[in-house]
ZAZA-423201 format. One record per residue (C-alpha): x, y, z. Coordinates in pm, whole numbers, plus 50000, padded with zeros to 5 digits. Example, Ala and Ser with C-alpha at 12.3 -4.5 7.8 and 13.67 -1.06 7.14 Angstrom:
<atoms>
ATOM,51230,49550,50780;
ATOM,51367,49894,50714;
</atoms>
This chain:
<atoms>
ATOM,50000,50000,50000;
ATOM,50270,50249,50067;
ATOM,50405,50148,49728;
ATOM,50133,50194,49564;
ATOM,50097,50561,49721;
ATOM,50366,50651,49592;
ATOM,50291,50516,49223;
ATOM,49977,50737,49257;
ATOM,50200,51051,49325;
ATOM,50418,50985,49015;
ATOM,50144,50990,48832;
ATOM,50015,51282,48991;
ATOM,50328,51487,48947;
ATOM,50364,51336,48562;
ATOM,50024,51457,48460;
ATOM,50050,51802,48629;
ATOM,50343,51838,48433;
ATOM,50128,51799,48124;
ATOM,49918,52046,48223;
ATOM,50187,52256,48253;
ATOM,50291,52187,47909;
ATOM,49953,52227,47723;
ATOM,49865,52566,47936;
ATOM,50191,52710,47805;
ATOM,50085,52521,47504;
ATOM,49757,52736,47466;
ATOM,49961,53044,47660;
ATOM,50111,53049,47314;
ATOM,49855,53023,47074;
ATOM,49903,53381,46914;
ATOM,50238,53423,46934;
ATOM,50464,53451,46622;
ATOM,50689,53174,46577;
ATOM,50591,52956,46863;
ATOM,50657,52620,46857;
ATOM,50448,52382,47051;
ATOM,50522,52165,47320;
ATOM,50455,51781,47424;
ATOM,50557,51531,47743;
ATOM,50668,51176,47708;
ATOM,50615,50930,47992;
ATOM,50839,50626,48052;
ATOM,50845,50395,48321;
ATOM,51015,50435,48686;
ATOM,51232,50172,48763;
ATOM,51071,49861,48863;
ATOM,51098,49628,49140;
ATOM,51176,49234,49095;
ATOM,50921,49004,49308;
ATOM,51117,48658,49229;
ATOM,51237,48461,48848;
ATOM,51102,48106,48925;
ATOM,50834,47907,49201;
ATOM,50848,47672,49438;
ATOM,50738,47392,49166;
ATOM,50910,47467,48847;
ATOM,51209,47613,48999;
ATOM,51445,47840,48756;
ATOM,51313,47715,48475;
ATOM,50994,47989,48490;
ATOM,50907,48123,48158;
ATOM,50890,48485,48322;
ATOM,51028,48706,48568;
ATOM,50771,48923,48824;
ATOM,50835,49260,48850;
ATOM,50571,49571,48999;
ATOM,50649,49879,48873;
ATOM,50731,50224,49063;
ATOM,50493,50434,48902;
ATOM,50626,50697,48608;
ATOM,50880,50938,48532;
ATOM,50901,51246,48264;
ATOM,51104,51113,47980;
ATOM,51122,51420,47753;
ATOM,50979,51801,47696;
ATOM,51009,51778,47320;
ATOM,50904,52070,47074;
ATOM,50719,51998,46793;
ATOM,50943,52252,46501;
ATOM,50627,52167,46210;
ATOM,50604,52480,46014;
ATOM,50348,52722,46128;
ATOM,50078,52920,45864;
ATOM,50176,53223,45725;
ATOM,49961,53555,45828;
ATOM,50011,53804,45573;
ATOM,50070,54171,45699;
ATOM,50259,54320,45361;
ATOM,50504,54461,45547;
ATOM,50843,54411,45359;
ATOM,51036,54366,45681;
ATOM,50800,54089,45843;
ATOM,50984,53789,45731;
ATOM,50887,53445,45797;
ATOM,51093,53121,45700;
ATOM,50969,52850,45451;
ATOM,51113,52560,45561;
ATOM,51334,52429,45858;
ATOM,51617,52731,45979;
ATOM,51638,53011,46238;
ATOM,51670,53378,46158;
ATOM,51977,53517,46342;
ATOM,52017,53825,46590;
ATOM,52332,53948,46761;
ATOM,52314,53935,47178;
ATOM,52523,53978,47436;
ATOM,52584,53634,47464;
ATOM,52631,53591,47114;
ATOM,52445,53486,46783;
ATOM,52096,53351,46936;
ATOM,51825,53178,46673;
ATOM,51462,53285,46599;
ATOM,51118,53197,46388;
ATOM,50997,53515,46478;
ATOM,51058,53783,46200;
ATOM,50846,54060,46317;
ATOM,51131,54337,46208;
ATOM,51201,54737,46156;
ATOM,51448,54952,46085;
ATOM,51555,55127,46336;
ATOM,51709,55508,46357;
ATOM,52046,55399,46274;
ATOM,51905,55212,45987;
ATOM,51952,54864,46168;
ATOM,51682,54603,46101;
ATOM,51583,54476,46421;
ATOM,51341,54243,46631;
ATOM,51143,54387,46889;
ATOM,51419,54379,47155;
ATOM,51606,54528,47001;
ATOM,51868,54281,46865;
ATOM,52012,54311,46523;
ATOM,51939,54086,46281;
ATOM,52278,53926,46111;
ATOM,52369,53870,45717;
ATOM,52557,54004,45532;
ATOM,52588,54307,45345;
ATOM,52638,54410,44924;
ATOM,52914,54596,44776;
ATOM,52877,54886,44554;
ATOM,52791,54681,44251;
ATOM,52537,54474,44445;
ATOM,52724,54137,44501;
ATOM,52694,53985,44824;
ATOM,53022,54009,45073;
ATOM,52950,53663,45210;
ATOM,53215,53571,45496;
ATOM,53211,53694,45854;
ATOM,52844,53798,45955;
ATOM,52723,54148,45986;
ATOM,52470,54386,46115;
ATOM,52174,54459,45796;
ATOM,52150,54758,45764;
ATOM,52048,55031,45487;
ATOM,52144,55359,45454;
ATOM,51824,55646,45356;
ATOM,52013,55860,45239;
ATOM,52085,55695,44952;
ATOM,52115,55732,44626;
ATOM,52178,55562,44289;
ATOM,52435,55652,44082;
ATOM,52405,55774,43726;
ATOM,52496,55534,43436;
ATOM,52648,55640,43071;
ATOM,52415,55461,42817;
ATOM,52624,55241,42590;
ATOM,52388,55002,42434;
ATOM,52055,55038,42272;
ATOM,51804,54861,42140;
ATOM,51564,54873,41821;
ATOM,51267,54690,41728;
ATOM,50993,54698,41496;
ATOM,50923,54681,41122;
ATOM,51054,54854,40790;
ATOM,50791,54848,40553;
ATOM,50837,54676,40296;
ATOM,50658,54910,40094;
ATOM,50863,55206,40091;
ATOM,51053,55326,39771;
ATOM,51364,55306,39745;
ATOM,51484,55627,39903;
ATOM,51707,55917,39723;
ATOM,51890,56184,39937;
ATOM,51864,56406,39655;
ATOM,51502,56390,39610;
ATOM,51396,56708,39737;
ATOM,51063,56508,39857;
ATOM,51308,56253,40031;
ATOM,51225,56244,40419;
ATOM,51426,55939,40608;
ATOM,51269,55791,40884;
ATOM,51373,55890,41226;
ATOM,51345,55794,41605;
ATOM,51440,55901,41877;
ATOM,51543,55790,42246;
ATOM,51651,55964,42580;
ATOM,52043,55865,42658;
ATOM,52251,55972,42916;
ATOM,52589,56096,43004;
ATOM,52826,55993,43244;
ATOM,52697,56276,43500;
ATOM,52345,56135,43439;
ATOM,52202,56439,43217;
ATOM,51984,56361,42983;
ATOM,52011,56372,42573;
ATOM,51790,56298,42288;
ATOM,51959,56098,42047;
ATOM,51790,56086,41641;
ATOM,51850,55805,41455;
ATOM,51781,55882,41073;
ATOM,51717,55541,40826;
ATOM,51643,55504,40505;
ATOM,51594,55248,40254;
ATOM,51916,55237,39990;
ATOM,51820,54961,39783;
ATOM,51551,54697,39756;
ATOM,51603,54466,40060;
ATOM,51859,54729,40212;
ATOM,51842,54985,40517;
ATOM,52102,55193,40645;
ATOM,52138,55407,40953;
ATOM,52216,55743,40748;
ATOM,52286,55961,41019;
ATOM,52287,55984,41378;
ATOM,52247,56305,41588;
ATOM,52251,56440,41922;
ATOM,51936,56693,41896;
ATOM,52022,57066,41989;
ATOM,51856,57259,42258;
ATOM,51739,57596,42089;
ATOM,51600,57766,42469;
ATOM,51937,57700,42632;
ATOM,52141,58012,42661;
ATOM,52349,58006,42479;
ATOM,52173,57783,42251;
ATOM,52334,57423,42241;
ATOM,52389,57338,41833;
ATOM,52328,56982,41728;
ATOM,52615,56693,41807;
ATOM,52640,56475,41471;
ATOM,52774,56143,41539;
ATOM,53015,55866,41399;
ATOM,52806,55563,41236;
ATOM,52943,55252,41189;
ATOM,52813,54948,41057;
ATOM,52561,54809,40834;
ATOM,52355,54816,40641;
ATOM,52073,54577,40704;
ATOM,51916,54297,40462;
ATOM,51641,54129,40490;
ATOM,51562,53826,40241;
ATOM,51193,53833,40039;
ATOM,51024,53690,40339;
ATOM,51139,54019,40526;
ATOM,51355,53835,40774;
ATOM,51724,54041,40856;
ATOM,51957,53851,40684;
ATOM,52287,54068,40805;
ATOM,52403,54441,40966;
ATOM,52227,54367,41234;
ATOM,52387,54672,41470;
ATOM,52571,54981,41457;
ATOM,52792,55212,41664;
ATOM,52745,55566,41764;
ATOM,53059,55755,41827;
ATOM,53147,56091,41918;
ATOM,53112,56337,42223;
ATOM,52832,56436,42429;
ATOM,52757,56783,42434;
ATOM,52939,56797,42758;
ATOM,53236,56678,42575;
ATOM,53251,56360,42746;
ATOM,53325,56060,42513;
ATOM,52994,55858,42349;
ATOM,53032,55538,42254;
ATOM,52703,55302,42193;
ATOM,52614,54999,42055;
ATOM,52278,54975,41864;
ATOM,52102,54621,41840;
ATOM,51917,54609,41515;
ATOM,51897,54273,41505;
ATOM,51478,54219,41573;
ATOM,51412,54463,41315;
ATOM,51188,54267,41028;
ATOM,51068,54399,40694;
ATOM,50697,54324,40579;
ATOM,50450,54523,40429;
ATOM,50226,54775,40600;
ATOM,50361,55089,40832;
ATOM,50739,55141,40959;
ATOM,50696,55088,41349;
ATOM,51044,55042,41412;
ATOM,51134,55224,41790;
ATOM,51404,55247,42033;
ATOM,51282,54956,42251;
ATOM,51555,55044,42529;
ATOM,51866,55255,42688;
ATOM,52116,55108,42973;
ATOM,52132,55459,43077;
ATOM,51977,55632,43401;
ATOM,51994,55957,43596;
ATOM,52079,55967,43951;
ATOM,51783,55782,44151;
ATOM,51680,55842,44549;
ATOM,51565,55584,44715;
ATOM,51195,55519,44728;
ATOM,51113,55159,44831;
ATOM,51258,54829,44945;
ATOM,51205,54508,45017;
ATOM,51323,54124,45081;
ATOM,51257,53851,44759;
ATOM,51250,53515,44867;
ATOM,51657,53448,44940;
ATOM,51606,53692,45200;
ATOM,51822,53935,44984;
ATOM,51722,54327,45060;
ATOM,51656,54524,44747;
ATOM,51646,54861,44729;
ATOM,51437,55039,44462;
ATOM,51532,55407,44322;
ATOM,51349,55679,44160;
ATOM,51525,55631,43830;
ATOM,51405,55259,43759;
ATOM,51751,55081,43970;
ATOM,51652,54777,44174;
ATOM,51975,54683,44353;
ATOM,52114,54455,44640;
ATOM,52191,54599,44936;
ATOM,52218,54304,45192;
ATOM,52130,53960,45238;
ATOM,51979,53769,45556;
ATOM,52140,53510,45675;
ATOM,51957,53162,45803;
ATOM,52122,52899,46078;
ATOM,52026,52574,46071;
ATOM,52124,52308,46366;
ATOM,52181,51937,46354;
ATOM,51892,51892,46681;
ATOM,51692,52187,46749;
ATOM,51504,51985,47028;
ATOM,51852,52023,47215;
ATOM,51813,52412,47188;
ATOM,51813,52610,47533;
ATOM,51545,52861,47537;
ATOM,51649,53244,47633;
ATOM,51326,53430,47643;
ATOM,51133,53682,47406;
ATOM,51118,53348,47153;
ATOM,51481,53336,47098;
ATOM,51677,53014,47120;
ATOM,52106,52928,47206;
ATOM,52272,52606,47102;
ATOM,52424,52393,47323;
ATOM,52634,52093,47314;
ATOM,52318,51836,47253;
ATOM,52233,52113,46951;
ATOM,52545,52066,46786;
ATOM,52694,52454,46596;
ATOM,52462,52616,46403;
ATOM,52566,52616,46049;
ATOM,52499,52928,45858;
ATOM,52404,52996,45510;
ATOM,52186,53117,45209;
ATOM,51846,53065,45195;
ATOM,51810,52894,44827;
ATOM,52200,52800,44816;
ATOM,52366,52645,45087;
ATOM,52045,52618,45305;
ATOM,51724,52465,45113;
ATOM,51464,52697,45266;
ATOM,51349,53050,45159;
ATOM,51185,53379,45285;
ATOM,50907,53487,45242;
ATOM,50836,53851,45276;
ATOM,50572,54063,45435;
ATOM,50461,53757,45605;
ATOM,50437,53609,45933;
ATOM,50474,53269,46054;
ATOM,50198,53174,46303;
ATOM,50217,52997,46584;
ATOM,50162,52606,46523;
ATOM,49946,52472,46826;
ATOM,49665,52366,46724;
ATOM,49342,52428,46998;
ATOM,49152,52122,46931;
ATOM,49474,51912,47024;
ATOM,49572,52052,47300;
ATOM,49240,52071,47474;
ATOM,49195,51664,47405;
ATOM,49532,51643,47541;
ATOM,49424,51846,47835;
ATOM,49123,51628,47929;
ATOM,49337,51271,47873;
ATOM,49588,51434,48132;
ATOM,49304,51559,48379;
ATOM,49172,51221,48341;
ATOM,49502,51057,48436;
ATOM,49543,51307,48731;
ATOM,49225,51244,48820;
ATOM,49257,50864,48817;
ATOM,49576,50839,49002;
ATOM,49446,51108,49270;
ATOM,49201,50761,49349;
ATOM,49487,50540,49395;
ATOM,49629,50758,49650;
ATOM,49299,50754,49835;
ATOM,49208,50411,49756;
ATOM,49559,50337,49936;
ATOM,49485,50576,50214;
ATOM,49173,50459,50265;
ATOM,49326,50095,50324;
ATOM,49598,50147,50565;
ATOM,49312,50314,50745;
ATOM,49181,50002,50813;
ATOM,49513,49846,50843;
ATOM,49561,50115,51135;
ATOM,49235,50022,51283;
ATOM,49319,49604,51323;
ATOM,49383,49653,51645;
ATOM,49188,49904,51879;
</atoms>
């Protein structure tokens, strides 16, 4: 009987442990990047009765044992991925797949699923202590400095550079129709187009491209121009530039058969050197209208910066007013060999330890399979309906073993009372 009081206590303290578990289970419910909890059971050391009887001696096919009653095995979280909750805020990040976000402590690099982040005054991104989230930042041209890991940050301030165009691009048809032109024709009028370039200090230019047909199945870039600015003062006269190349053929189904781009070379009105390449080489000829256009320009002013945001490597782009999109940082994601040996620190940030193993640190999408997903949040996974079935099994068992300690009681009660 006194054994058996004491079973009834392990169980007692097993299944209030439960409790524990599934109130800080539900505790949790709304919190971003919680993982859930559960409590295995295994069995207290048992006690050996005898291995054989009086009549079959040592041969017995079994050995008696009573058992002491429970212990906690294990507090195990459960790492399933939680559901998204979409906020569309570019620096609420949530992780697709297994990995940690890292933040900088004072006791070092600890691990998170919670991505609720800001910049903060300094331009840091952050969590909501405080902590600063780690990765690594992009040089000037936008590649990624992996190596030791650093601080994200961005700076407001600023801005992109300008860039000289040197290559262009021209699509569209050359009808097919047109006579064959003659420069001295008084009636002759080329086709032209036009596109904006830019020089090295980002000012902008329009560039005229004249082309005319100069035999049948032949076009030829006859002249290309800087335009003049007649309001300036003093006015700016027109730059006439170098063409080389061509000219283009086509073949009687109007496909381009050859001269299929041209250079532009001179100075800009600035004096600065020009030098572009022009891509002719989508340019068809069929009957009907002459639509051919500058398609594009690899040129650009200088930008501020109006936007960002995180694609799914976690990389930070940053978005200018001239059109730019460039890297400025990428997050960097920690993955561990156990994450159920993981101390928890508080404010839903976790530290490796020995059972852990080192976190290993990478890319999301390259070294680490897992991406980012941004202006998202990753929900908590407990799920309501299990934990409040767990919670009635473990009343249950508290319940039940609260009867074998006074079921026991109520026997050495009479035990007391053999003698009066």
């Amino acid at each position: 009987m006194i054994r058996s009081l004491r079973t009834g206590i392990t169980g007692l303290r097993s299944n209030q442990l439960a409790l524990d578990v599934i109130g800080n289970n539900i505790a949790g419910v709304n919190t971003i990047g919680f993982k859930r909890s559960r409590v295995l059971f295994e069995d207290a050391l048992a006690q050996r009765l005898g291995t054989g009887s009086r009549l079959t001696g040592s041969s017995s096919s079994g050995v008696s044992n009573v058992g002491n009653g429970v212990t906690v095995a294990s507090v195990d979280q459960i790492w399933s991925q939680g559901a998204f909750e979409y906020t569309n805020l570019p620096t609420d990040l949530a992780i697709a797949g297994d990995g940690f976000f890292l933040a900088s402590s004072p006791r070092g690099n600890v691990l998170t699923r919670a991505g609720a982040f800001s910049f903060d005054s300094e331009g840091y991104l952050t969590s909501p202590a405080g902590l600063r989230i780690q990765g690594w930042q992009a040089s000037d041209d936008g590649t990624i400095r992996t190596g030791a890991l650093e601080d994200i940050r961005i700076d407001p301030s600023r801005t992109a550079n300008p860039a000289r165009t040197d290559q262009m691009s021209i699509t569209g048809n050359l009808s097919a129709d047109r006579d064959i032109d003659v420069p001295a024709d008084p009636d002759f009028e080329p086709l032209t187009m036009s596109s904006v370039i830019y020089d090295g200090t980002g000012i902008a230019h329009t560039a005229v491209l004249e082309v005319a047909k100069t035999a049948a199945g032949e076009w030829t870039v006859t002249k290309a121009s800087i335009a003049g600015d007649d309001s300036a003062v003093p006015p700016v006269p027109e730059t006439v530039l170098t063409v080389t190349g061509g000219p283009m053929t086509f073949d009687a189904d109007g496909n381009q058969t050859g001269g299929g781009s041209v250079t532009l070379g001179g100075t800009f009105p600035d004096g600065s050197a020009l030098d572009i390449d022009v891509d002719l080489s989508e340019i068809t000829q069929f009957g009907g209208s002459s639509t051919a256009t500058v398609a594009s320009q690899n040129g650009s002013s200088s930008g501020d910066l109006i936007d960002y945001g995180f694609d799914r490597d976690g990389q930070l782009v940053l978005a200018f007013s001239n059109g730019v999109r460039t890297p400025a940082a990428q997050i960097a994601v920690g993955i561990v060999q156990n994450p159920d040996g993981l101390e928890q620190v508080g404010d839903g940030y976790y530290d490796t330890t020995s059972i852990s193993g080192d976190v290993q640190v990478g890319r999301a999408g390259a070294e680490i399979r897992t991406g980012i997903v941004s202006g998202a949040l990753e929900s908590s996974n407990v799920d309501l309906a299990q934990e409040f079935t767990d919670m009635i099994v473990a009343q249950r068992g508290y319940q039940a073993n609260a009867r074998v300690v006074t079921t026991s009681d109520e026997l050495l009660q009479e035990t007391v009372s053999l003698k009066r």
